[in-house]
VEXMI-58031 format. One record per residue: residue number from 1; x, y, z of N, C-alpha, C in turn. Coordinates in steps of 0.2 Angstrom, whole numbers. Example, Ala and Ser with C-alpha at 12.3 -4.5 7.8 and 13.67 -1.06 7.14 Angstrom:
residues 2
+-----+-------+-------+-------+-------+-------+-------+-------+-------+-------+
!  nr !    nx !    ny !    nz !   cax !   cay !   caz !    cx !    cy !    cz !
+-----+-------+-------+-------+-------+-------+-------+-------+-------+-------+
!   1 !    66 !   -28 !    39 !    62 !   -22 !    39 !    66 !   -16 !    39 !
!   2 !    64 !   -11 !    35 !    68 !    -5 !    36 !    64 !     0 !    39 !
+-----+-------+-------+-------+-------+-------+-------+-------+-------+-------+
//
This chain:
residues 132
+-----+-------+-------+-------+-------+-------+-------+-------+-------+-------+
!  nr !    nx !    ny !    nz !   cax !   cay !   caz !    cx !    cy !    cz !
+-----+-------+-------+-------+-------+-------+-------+-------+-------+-------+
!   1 !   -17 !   111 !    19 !   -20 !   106 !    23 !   -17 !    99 !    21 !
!   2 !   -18 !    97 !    25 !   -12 !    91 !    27 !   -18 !    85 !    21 !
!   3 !   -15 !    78 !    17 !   -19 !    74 !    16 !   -20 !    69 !    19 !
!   4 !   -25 !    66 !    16 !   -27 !    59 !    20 !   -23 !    56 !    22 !
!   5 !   -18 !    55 !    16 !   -13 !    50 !    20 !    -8 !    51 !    24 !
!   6 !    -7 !    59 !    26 !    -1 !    65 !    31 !    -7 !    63 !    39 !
!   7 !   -11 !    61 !    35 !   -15 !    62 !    43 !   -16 !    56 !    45 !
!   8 !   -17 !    50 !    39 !   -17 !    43 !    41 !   -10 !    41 !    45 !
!   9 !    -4 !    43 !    43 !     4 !    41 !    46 !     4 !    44 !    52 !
!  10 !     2 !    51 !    53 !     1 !    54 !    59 !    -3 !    52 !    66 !
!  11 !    -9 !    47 !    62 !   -10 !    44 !    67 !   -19 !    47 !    68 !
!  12 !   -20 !    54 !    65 !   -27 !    56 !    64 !   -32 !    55 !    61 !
!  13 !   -31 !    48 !    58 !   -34 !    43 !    55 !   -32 !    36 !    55 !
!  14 !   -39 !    32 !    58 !   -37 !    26 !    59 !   -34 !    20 !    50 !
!  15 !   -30 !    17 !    52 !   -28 !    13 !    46 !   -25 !     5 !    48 !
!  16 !   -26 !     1 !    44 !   -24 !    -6 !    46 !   -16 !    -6 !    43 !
!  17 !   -12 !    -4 !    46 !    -7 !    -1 !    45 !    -2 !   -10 !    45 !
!  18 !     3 !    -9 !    39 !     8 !   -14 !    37 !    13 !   -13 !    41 !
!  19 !    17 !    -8 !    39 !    25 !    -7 !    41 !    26 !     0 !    41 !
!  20 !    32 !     1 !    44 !    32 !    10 !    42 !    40 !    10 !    45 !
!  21 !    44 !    13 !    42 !    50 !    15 !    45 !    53 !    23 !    44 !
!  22 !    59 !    26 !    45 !    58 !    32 !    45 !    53 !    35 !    39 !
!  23 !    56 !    33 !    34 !    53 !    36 !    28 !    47 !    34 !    23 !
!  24 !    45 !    28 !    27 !    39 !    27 !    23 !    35 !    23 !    26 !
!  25 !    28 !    23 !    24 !    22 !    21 !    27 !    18 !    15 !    23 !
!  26 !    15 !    11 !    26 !    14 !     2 !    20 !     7 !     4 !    24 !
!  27 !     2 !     2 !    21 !    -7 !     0 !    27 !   -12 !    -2 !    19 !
!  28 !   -17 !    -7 !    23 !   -21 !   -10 !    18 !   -26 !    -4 !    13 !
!  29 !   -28 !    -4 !    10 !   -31 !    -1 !     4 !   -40 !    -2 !     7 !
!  30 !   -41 !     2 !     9 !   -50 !     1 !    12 !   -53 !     0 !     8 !
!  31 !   -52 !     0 !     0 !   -57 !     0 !    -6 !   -51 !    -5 !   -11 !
!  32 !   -51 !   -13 !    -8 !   -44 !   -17 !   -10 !   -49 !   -19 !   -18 !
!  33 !   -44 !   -21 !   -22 !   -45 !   -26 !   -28 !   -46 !   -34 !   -26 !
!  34 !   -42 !   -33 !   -23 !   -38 !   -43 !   -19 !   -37 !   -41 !   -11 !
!  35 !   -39 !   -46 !   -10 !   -37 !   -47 !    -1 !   -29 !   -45 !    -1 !
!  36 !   -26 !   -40 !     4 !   -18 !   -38 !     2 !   -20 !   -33 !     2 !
!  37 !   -23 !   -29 !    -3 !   -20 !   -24 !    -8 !   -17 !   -19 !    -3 !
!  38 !   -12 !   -16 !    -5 !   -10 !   -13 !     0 !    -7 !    -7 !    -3 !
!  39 !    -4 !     0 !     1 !    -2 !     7 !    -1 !     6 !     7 !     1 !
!  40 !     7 !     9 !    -2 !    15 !    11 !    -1 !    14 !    19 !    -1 !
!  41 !    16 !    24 !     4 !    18 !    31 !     6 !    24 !    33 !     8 !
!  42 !    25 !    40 !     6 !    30 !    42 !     9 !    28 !    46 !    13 !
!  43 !    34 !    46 !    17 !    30 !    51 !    25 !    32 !    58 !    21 !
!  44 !    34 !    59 !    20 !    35 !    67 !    16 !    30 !    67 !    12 !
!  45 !    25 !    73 !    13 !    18 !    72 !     8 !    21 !    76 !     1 !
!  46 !    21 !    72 !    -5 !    23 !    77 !   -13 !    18 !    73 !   -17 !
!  47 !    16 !    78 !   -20 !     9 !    75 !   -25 !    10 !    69 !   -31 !
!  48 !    17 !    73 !   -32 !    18 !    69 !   -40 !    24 !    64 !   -39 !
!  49 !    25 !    58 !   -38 !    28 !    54 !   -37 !    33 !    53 !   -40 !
!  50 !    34 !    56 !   -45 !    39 !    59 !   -50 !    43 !    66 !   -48 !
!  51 !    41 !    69 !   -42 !    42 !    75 !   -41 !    47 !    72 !   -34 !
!  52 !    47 !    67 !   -32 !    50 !    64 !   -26 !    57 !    64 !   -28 !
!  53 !    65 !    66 !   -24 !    72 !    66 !   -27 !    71 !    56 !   -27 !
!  54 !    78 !    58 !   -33 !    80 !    51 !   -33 !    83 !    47 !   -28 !
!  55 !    85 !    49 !   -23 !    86 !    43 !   -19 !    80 !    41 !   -13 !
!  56 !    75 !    46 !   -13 !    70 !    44 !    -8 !    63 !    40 !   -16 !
!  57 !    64 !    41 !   -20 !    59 !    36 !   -24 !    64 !    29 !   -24 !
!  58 !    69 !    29 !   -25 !    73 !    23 !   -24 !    72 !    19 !   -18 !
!  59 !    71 !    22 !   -11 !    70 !    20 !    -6 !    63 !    17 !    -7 !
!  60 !    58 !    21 !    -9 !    51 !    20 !    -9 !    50 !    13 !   -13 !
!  61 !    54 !    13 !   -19 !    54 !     5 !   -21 !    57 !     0 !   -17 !
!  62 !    62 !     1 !   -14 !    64 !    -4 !   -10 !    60 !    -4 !    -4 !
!  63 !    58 !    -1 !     0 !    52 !    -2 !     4 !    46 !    -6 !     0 !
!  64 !    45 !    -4 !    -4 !    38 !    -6 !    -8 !    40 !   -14 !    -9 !
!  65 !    46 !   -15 !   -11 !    47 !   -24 !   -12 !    48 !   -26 !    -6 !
!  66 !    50 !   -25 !    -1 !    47 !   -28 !     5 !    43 !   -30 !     8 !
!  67 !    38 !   -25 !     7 !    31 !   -27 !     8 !    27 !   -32 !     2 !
!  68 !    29 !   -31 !    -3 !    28 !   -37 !    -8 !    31 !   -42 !    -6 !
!  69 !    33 !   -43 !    -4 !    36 !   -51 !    -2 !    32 !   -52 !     3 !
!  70 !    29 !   -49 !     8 !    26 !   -50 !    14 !    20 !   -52 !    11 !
!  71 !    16 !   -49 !     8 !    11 !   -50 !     5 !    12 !   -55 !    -1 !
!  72 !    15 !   -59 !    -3 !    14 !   -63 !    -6 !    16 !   -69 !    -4 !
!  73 !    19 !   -67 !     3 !    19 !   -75 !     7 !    12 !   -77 !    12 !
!  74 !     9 !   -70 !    12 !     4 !   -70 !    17 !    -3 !   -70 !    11 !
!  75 !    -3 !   -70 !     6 !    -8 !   -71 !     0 !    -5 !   -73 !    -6 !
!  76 !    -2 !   -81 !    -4 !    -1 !   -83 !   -12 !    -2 !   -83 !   -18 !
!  77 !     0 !   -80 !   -24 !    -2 !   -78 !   -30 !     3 !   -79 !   -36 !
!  78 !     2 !   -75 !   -41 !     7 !   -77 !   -45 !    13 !   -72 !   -46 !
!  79 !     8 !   -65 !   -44 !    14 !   -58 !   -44 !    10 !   -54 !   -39 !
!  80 !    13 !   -50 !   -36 !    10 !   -45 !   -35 !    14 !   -38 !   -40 !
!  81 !     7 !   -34 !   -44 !     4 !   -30 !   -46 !     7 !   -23 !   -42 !
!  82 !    13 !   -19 !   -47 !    15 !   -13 !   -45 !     9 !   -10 !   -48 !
!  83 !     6 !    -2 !   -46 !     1 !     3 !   -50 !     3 !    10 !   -46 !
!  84 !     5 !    13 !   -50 !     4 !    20 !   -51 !     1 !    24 !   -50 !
!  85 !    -6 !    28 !   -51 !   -12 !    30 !   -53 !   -10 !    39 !   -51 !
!  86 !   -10 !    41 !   -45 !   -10 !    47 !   -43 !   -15 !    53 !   -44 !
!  87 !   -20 !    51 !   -46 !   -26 !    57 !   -46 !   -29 !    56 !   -41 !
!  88 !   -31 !    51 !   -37 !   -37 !    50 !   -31 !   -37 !    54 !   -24 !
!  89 !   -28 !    55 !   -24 !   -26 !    57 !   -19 !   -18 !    61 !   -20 !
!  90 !   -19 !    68 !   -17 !   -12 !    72 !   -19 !    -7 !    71 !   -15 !
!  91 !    -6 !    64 !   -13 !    -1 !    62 !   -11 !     2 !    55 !   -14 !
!  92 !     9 !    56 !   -17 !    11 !    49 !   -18 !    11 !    45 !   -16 !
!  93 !    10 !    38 !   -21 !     5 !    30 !   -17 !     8 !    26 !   -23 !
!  94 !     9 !    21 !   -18 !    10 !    14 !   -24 !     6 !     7 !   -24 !
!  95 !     0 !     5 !   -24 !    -2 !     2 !   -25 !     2 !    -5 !   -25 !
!  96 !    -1 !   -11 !   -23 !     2 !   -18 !   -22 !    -2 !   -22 !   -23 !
!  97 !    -5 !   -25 !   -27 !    -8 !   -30 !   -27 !    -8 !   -37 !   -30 !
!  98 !   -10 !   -42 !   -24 !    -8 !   -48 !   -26 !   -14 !   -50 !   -33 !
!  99 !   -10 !   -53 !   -39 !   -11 !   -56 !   -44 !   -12 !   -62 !   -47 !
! 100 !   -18 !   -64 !   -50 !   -18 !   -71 !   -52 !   -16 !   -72 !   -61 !
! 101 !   -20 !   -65 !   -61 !   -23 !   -61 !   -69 !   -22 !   -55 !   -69 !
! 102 !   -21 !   -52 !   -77 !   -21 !   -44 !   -79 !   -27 !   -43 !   -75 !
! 103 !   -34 !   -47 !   -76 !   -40 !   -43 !   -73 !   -38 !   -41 !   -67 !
! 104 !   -35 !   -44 !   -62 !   -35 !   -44 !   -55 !   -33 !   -37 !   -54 !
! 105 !   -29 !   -35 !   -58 !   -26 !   -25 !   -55 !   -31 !   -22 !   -59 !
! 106 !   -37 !   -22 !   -62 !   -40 !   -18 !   -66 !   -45 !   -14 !   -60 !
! 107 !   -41 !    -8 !   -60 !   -45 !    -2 !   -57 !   -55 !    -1 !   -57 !
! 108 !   -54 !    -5 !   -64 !   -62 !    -4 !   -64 !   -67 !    -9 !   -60 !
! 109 !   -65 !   -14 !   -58 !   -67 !   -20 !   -55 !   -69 !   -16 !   -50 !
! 110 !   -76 !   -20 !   -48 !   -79 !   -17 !   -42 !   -73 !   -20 !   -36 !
! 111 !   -75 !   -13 !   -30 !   -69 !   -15 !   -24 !   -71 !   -21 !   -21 !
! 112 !   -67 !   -22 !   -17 !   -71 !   -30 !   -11 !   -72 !   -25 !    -4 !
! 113 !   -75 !   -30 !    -1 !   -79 !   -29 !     4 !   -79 !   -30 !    10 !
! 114 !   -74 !   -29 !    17 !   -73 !   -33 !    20 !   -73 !   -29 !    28 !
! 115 !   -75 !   -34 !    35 !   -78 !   -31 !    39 !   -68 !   -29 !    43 !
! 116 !   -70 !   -24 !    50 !   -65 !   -22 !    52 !   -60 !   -27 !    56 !
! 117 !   -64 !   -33 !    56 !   -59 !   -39 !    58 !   -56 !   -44 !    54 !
! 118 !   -58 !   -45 !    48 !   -56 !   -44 !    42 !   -49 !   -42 !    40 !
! 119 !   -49 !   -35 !    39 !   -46 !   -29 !    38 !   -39 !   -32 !    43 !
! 120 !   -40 !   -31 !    50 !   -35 !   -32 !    55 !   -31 !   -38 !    54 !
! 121 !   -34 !   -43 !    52 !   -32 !   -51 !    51 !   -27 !   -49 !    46 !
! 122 !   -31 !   -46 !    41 !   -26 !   -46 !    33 !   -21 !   -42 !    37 !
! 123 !   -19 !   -37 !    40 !   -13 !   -33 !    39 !    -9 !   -38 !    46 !
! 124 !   -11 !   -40 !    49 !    -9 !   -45 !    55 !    -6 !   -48 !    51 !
! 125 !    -7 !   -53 !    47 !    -5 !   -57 !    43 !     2 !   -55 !    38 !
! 126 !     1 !   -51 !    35 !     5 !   -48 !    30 !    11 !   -45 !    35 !
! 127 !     9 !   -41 !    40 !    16 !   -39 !    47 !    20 !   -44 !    49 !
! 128 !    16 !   -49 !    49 !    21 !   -56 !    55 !    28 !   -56 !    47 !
! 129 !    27 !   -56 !    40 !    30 !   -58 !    37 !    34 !   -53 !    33 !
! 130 !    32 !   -45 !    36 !    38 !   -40 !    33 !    46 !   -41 !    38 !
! 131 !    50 !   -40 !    34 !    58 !   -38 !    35 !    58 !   -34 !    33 !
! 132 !    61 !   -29 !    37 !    65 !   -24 !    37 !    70 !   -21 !    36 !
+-----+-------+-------+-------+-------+-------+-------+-------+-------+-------+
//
């Protein structure tokens, strides 16, 4: 069974989607830390991020810095915040998030909260400034 995010890229779920090119997919985090917080995906579904060949996790970090610069032109801060996690979901994911403070990426921070027009703004926002 295909996951959440094989079904998000596919299109069988809706997403406030950033960037995507052949091989990887960018869209906002529905349960963000910071306005931004965004996903990094590979269109190939592999669980363990670590299990991904070296040249497609290489590509995935260079996508993922992309998208970080976008996002940090589009939400001023001081970094944004690489994170890892990989239990939530059995597909690989790179979390992005813009940072003032350590507190700022602390997973345990309640999520924010934000309405579908909201949502569309922030990824509006963050697209107009990815290169590709």
């Amino acid at each position: 069974m295909a996951t959440i995010f094989t079904r998000i890229i596919n299109g069988e779920i809706p997403c406030y989607k950033i960037a995507e090119d052949a091989d990887y997919f960018a869209f906002l985090d529905i349960n963000p830390l910071k306005a931004g917080h965004t996903l990094v995906v590979p269109k190939t579904e592999t669980d363990y991020i670590f299990d991904i060949g070296d040249e497609k996790l290489g590509g995935m970090m260079i996508f993922s810095k992309k998208i970080a610069v976008a996002i940090k032109k589009a939400f001023p801060c001081n970094r944004i915040g690489v994170a890892v996690l990989g239990l939530e979901v059995p597909h690989a994911h790179i979390h992005l998030v813009p940072m003032d403070s350590m507190e700022d990426i602390n997973f345990r921070n309640p999520k924010l909260k934000f309405s579908q027009e909201e949502f569309k703004e922030m990824a509006a926002k963050i697209s107009r400034e990815v290169i590709l």
